[in-house]
N, C-alpha and C positions, 0 to 999 in steps of 0.2 A: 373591792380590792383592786380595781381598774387603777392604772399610774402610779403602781407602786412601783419604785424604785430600784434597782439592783441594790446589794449589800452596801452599804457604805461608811467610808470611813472619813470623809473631809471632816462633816462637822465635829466629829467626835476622836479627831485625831489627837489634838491637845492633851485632851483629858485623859487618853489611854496612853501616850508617853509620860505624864505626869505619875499617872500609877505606877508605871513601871521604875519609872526614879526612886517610888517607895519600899522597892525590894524586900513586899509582905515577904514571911518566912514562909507561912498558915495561912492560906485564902479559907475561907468561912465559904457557908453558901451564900451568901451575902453580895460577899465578892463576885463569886464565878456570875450569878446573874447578873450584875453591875459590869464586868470584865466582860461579857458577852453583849447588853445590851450596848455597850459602846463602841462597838465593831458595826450595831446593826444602825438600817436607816429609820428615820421618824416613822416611818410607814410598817416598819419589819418589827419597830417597838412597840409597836400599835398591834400585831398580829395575834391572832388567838396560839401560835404555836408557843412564843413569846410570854406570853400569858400564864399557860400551863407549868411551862419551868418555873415563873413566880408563884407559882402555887402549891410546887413544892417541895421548891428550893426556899424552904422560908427559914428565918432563926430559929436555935433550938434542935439541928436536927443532925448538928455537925459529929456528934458518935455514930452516925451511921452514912455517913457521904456512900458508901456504894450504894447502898440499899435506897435514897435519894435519888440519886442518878441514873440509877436504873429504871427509878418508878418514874421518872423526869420521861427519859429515852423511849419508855414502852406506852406512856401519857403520845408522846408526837409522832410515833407510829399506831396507835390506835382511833386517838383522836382528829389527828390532822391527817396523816398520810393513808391511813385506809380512806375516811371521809373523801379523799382525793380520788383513790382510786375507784370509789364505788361514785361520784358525780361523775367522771369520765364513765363508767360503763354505765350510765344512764343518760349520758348525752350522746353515746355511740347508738342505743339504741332506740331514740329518738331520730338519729339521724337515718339508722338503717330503716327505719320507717316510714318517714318520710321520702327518702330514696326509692324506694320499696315500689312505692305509691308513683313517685314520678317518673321510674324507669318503666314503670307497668303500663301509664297510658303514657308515656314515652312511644314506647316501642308498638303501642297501639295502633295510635295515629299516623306514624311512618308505614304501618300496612293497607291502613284504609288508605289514605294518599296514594299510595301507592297504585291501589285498585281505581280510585280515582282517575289517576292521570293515564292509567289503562280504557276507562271507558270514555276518559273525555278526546283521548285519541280516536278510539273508535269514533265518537260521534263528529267530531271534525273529520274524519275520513268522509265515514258517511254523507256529510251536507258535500263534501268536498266532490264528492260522484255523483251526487243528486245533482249538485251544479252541472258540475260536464256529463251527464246526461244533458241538462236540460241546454246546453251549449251544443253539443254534437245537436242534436233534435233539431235548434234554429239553425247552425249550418247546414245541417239536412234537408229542411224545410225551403233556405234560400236556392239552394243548391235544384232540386227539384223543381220551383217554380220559373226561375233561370229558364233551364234546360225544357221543362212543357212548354213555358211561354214561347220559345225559341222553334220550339217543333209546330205549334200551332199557326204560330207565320207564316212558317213553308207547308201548311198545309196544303192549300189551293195553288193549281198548278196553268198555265195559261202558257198557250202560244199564239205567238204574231211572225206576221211574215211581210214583206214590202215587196214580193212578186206580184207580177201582171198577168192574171191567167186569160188573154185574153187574143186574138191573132186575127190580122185580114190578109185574103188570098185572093188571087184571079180566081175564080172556075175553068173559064176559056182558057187559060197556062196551065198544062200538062205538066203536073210534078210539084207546083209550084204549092197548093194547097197541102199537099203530104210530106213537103218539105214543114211548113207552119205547126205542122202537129207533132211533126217531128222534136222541135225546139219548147213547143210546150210540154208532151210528155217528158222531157230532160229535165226543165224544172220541174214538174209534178214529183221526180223521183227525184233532186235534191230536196225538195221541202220535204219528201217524207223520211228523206234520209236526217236531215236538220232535225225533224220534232223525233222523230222519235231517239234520238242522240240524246238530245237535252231531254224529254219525257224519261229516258234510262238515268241520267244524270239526277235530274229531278227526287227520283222515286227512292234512287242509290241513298241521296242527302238525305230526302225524308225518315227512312231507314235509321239509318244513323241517329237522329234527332230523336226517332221513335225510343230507339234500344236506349238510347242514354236516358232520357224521359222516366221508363220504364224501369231502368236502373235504378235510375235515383229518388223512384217513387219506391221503390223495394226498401231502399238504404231509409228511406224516411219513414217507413213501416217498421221495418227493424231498430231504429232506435227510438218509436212509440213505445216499441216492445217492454221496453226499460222502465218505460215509467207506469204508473198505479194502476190499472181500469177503471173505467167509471164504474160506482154504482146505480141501478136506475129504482127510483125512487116514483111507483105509480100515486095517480091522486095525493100527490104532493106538491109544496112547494121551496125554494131554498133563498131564502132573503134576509138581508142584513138590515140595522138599523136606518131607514130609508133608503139614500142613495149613498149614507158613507162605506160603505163596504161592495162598492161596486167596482169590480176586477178592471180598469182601466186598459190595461195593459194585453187583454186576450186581442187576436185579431182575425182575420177573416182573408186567407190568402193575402197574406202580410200587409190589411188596412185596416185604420180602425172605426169604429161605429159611428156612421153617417148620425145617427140618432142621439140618445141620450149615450155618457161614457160607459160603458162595459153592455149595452144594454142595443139589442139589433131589433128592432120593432117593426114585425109587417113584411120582412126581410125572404118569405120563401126558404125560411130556415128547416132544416131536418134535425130528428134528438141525434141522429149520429154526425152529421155534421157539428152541430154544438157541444159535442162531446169531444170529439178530437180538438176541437178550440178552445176546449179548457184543458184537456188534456198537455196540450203544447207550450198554454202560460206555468210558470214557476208557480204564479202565485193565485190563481184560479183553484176554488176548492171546492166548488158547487156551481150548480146554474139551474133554471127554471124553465121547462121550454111547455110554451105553448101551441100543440098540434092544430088548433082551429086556424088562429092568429097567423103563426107557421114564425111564431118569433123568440127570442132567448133573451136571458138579462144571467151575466155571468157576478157572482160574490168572492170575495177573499173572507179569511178569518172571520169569524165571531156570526154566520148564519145561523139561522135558525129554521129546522125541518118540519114544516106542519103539513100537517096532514089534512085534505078538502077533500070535498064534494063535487070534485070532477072531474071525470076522465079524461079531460082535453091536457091535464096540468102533468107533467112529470116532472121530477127533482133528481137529478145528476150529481151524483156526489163522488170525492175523491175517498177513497181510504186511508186509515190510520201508515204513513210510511214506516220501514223500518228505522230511518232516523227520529219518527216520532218517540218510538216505545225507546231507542236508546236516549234519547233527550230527559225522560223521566227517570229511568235508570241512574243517568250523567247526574243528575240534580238530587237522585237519593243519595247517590256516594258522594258528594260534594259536600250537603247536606251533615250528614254524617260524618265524615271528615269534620266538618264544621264544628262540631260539636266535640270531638273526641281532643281536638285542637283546644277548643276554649278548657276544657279539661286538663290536658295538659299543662295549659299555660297558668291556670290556676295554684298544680303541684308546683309546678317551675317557680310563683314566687312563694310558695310557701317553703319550700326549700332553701330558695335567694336569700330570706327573710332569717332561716333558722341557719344558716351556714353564719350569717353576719353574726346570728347572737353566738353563736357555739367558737367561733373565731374568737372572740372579746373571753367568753367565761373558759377556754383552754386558757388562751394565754396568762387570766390572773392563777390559773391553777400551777401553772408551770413555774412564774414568780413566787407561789406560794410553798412550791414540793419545794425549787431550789434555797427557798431562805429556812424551810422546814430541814432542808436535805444538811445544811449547813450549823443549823444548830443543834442538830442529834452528834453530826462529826465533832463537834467540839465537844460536847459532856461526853464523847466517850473517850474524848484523849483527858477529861480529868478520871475520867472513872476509872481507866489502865492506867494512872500514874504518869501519861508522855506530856501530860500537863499539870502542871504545881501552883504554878502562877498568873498572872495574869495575863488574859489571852494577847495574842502579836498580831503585826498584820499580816506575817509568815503563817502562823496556825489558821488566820482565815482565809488565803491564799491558797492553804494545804486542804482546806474544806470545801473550796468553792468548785462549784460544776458539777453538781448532782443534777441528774436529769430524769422530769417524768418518762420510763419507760414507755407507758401503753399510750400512745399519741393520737387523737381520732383521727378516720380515716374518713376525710370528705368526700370521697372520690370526684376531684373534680376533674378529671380527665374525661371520664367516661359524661359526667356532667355537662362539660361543655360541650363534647361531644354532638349528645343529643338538642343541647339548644341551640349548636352552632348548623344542625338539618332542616328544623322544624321549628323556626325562629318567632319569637311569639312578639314581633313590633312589624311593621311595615307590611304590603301583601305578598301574596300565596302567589307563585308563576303554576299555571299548570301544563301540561306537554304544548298545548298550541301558541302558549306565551301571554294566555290571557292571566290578568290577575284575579283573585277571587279575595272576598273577605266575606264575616260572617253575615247572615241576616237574620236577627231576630227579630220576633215575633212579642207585638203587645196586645193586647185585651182578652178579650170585646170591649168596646168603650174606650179607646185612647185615638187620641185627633194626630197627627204632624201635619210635618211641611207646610205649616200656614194656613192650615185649610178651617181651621176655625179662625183664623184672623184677616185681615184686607187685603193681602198679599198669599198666596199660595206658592211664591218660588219656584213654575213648570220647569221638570225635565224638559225639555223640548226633543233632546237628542237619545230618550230612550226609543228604541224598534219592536216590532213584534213582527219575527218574520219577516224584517230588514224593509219592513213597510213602517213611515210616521203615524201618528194618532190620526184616527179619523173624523173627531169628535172636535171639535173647542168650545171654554166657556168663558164666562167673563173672568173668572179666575185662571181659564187656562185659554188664553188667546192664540197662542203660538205652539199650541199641542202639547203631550206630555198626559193625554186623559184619552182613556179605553170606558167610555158611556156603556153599561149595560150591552156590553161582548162579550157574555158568557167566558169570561177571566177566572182565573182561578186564584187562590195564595202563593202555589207554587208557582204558577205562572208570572207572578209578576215577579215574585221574586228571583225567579230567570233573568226577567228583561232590567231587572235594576242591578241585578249584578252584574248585567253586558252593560252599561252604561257607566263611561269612566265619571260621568257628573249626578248621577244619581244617587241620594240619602238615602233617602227614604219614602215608604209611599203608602197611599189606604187605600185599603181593601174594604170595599162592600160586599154583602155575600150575595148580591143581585148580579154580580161578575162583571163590577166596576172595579177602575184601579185608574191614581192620580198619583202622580210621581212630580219627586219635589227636589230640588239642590239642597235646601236645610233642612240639617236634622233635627226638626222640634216636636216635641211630645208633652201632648199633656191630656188631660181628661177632659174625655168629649162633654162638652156643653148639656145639649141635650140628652137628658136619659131617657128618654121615650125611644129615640132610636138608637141608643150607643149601643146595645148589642148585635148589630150588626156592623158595626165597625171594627179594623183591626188596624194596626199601625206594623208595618215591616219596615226594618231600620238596617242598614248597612253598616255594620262596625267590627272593628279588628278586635274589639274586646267584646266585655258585658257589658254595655250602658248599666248606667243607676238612676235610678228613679223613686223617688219614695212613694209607697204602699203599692208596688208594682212588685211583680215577679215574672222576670224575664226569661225563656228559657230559649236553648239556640233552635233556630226552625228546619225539621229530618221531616220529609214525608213517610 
């Protein structure tokens, strides 16, 4: 019924002046539906409402015209116009269902986000203190070594003098030798006036040097205080995949390792001195000290704690922070968000889709009650008698503008409402101003980012812990690969969602992960090992895949 036309009368004006020139005395039923279908358009003569009146309004039935018209009339309110209104109350309630459905994880997701952007604040607070701890800690530590090295200068203390304790006398001249000694006890007691002036001086300065020293050894003690304690880890050791995970950055009364990097070999080391020096780096999270040796080798990320056979070995290790345990938290709400989002956005075009169609089938209904509403008003002016003849365009002028009552209600106020909050195209800002989008999850057994083919496309600018990869391979030369670093799924999916160039990335369950710019997926090669492969994908929607089932990734 789509593009049917309003009532019309161009083509068919002719022909209903022409009738009316015939000034029937007696219209037949004949008539009235010929006199009414010429009022109506090609479309409206075409209509099942249309229809009905020919069916029975036929010849033969003109001794009973009410009794016709009536059953005409009560024909296009049963058949057409209830029909009408019972597809409108079955598109209302399709609608309200769908509705229903969308306002319900609508207003879902706007609470998890919510909670979201509450704990993603928290955790950027948190790294945010953790920093300026570890910022107060190095200006503490500069500030300290300053001020001891400074005191330690003026430790030793020295006096000189450019007097001559020395005097010749007659003996034979009376006076003359107690005069001599005279002049030399005089300097005897300025020199001791002199040293011991400057030795009060001296000691006053030292003092001072001392207390400051002391001070700001207290102040560097105090914002130790702030950060994690070591754990000690006997008959152990703490090592990373060779030398890539060796803490570069720890120092040693602010130098760094004469020896190998992160690593003091043969050094007259203590565990408590190696403990405060990992203590002090950010990025220090274990160490290994040997008591024979008297030496250390400090790790970042990804160590591994084993346990030996000998008590010269201990293992120093940092604790889980409180920004740890909020960071898994941050990434379940996120997470989850994520999901509740794909959700949403799901109803959203299912609604999009059904509002399009319900828009197109109101409107032919509305054309269909008004050309229905139009020709019930005409047979009933023949049925009361206010029409004899044949219809005018005054009587369908007098007829036109019936209107469907019950009109669905889209609500798209409240609809756009909620997609104009919780916008299902571009990304996600959360309190810190990072963007977020989803990461799904594929396998076991699905390859990207190239990594089955000759090119593997590295991240290079993903972080863990604001450290580059430590690892490269022929496929990743310029980094973008965590080799057997005890990684997690979540964890990578962390680090590709901090990475504004990061797609996609695999996961090994050996706690490998390779992170790639393109987002390509397909079914790993070999099935010997494909079940330990997974594919994590960055995207704003579902991807599609055939014989794949994607689902969003919630810890």
């Amino acid at each position: 019924m789509a593009g049917k036309a309003v009532l019309g009368i161009s083509a068919v004006f002719c022909q209903m002046v022409a009738r009316q020139k015939t000034k029937v005395k007696q219209i037949s039923s004949v008539s009235i539906v010929e006199s009414i279908g010429s009022l109506l358009s090609q479309g409206d003569q075409a209509s099942r409402a249309f229809d009905l009146i020919q069916q029975e309004l036929t010849p033969g039935i003109e001794e009973d015209y009410d009794g016709a018209l009536g059953a005409a009339i009560q024909k296009l309110k049963d058949d057409v116009e209830t029909k009408i209104n019972n597809s409108q109350t079955e598109s209302q309630n399709l609608l309200n269902d769908a509705y229903g459905n969308y306002e319900a994880a609508a207003s879902l997701v706007s609470n998890t986000k919510k909670e979201a952007d509450v704990i993603d604040q928290a955790f950027y607070d948190c790294i945010e203190e953790k920093k300026a701890n570890y910022s107060a800690l190095a200006d503490a530590t500069t500030a300290q070594n300053q001020a001891c090295e400074l005191m330690e200068k003026n430790t030793a203390f020295s006096f000189e003098s450019d007097a001559v304790f020395e005097f010749d006398c007659n003996l034979g001249t009376p006076g003359a030798c107690q005069a001599k000694l005279g002049e030399l006890e005089e300097k005897v007691e300025e020199l001791n006036t002199n040293s011991t002036t400057l030795l009060g001086e001296g000691q006053q300065n030292f003092s001072t040097l001392k207390d400051k020293c002391d001070k700001l050894t207290l102040d560097r003690n105090k914002a130790r205080e702030s950060l994690p304690a070591i754990i000690m880890h006997v008959n152990s050791t703490c090592g990373g995949s060779g030398n890539s995970q060796n803490d570069v950055h720890v120092r040693r009364d602010g130098d760094e390792s004469p020896d190998e990097p992160g690593r003091w070999l043969k050094r007259e080391m203590t565990y408590e001195e190696c403990a405060e020096m990992c203590q002090d780096s950010a990025t220090c999270h274990a160490f290994t000290f040997n008591s024979e040796e008297e030496s250390c080798w400090f790790v970042k990320v990804g160590f591994k704690k084993r346990n030996v056979k000998k008590d010269i070995l201990f293992c120093g290790e940092k604790p889980q922070t409180q920004c740890d345990g909020i960071k898994q938290s941050r990434l379940t709400k996120i997470c989850k968000a994520g999901g509740e989002w794909q959700s949403k956005c799901g109803f959203e075009s299912a609604y999009t889709q059904l509002l399009d169609a319900q828009k197109v089938d109101e409107a032919e209904r509305i054309q269909e009650w008004q050309s229905t509403s139009t020709m019930k008003c005409l047979l009933k002016k023949y049925a009361d008698g206010r029409l004899v003849d044949v219809a005018s365009i005054d009587d369908l002028e007098d007829c036109s503008g019936g209107e469907l009552a019950d009109r669905l209600n889209f609500r798209l106020n409240t609809f756009q409402g909620f997609a104009a909050t919780e916008k299902c195209s571009g990304s996600v800002p959360f309190t810190n101003g990072e963007t977020w989008r989803v990461i799904v999850q594929w396998g076991p057994g699905r390859a990207c980012g190239g990594w089955e083919h000759s090119s593997a496309n590295p991240d290079e600018n993903v972080r863990r812990d604001g450290e580059e990869s430590p690892t490269k391979t022929i496929k990743f030369p310029t980094g973008g690969a965590w080799i057997r670093q005890r990684m997690t799924f979540p964890e990578c999916a962390a680090m590709c969602q901090e990475s504004a160039t990061c797609q996609v990335f695999q996961f090994h369950l050996n706690g490998s992960c390779f992170f790639s710019k393109v987002a390509a997926i397909s079914p790993y090669a070999n099935s010997a090992v494909s079940k330990s492969w997974y594919c994590g994908v960055k995207t704003s929607g579902t991807p599609t895949l055939a014989g794949a089932n994607p689902f969003p990734f919630c810890l």
